[in-house]
Phi, psi and omega in degrees: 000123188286135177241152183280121165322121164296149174179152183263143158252122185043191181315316171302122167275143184228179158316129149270039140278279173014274199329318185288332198279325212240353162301317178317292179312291150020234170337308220284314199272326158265043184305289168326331184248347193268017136284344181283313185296313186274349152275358138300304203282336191252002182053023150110359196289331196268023205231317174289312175319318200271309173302301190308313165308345187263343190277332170287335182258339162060092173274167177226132164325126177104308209309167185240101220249143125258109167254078209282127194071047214250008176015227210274039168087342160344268162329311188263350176274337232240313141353253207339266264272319153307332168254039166071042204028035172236063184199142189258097189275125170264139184234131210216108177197157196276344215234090183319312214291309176321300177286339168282350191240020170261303214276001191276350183253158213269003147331310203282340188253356165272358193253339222313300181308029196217320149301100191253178191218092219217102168329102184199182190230121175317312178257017141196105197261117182300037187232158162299190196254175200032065153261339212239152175247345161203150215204110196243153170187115178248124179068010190236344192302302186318324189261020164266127171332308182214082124021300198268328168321280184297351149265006188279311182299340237249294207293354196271302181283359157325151141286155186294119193086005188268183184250092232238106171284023193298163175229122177176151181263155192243224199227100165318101199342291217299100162327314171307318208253334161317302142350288173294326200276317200261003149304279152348287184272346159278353192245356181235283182333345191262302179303318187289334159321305173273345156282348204244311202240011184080004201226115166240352187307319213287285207295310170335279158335323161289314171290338136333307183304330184295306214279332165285007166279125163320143190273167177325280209306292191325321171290314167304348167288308194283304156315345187266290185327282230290039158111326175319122182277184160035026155332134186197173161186144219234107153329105180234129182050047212059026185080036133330308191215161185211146168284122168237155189196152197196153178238123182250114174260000000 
């Protein structure tokens, strides 16, 4: 009798055969609401997060960008529009419903010749190896079954020189105001899920999945394991959320 490999959802242990299906669910129900959602829970702050990555990433003309979990196109419209619209974004997520509500803003049809759009899985990613010059994933690293898979894939589709990007919240240094902070989200972010998308188990789940993440080193230890040079990361808004960045040398 084969036994299943273990991994948490939010606070739960599950299957990780499971884990991708209810992730799946996730995203699929709050898909419609979930730009609206996330400028309510961060009060417009992840629109700044997002900007500070493009300012660390410097995009360039020519580049060839995968931006993995890239649900509604946030990251890669905002790529081109830094490389001068002369850069080719592929947005890659598991979750269909997600990239159909990417591809409905109107970003998507002025950039379209410029944009690919892709059903796909974080830890076996449908491209050859060396296609992509920088590889972005904001707020989706947390909702991969196994984490180090997707930084294996990351560093596989990269080009020699290429540029390896997360985005994601982390663990605030100060015990006090993490405290506070973790108040905040578990007693407000759940209930506004269900007055703003109908949904609060999905957001309950989200705010779990943060607290089940590696903190700032450990994830710079695990980027490093799958191959990455020049690892480094950067703290926003006091590690609410964090920069992680890496190189294949």
């Amino acid at each position: 009798m084969t036994q299943n490999n273990k991994t948490h959802f939010g606070f739960t242990e599950v299957d990780e055969d499971a884990k991708a299906g209810m992730v799946h669910e996730v995203f699929s129900s709050v898909a419609s609401k979930y730009d609206i959602m996330n400028d309510v829970m961060s009060f417009g702050i992840h629109r700044i997060w997002k900007e500070a990555t493009m300012d660390w990433l410097a995009p360039k003309p020519g580049q060839q960008l995968l931006d993995v979990a890239g649900g509604t196109g946030d990251i890669a419209f905002k790529f081109n529009a830094r490389a001068g619209n002369k850069a080719v974004a592929t947005v890659l997520d598991m979750t269909e419903s997600m990239l159909i509500e990417g591809q409905k803003r109107p970003e998507a049809a002025a950039m379209a010749d410029r944009l690919n759009w892709v059903v796909g899985d974080a830890m076996a990613l449908p491209f050859p190896d060396n296609s992509f010059d920088v590889y972005t994933i904001s707020f989706g690293i947390r909702n991969v079954t196994r984490v180090q898979d997707a930084i294996n894939e990351a560093y596989r589709v990269l080009k020699p020189g290429g540029r390896f990007m997360v985005l994601e919240f982390s663990s605030i240094p100060n015990p006090a105001m993490q405290w506070a902070y973790d108040r905040y989200s578990f007693n407000i972010i759940p209930p506004m899920g269900q007055i703003i998308a109908n949904d609060r188990d999905s957001y309950q789940y989200l705010v779990e999945s943060i607290r089940k993440f590696p903190k700032q080193d450990m994830f710079k230890q695990m980027i490093i394991d799958g191959g990455f040079d020049l690892v480094k990361y950067r703290n926003l808004s006091m590690g609410i959320a964090a920069l992680h960045s890496g190189w294949k040398i």
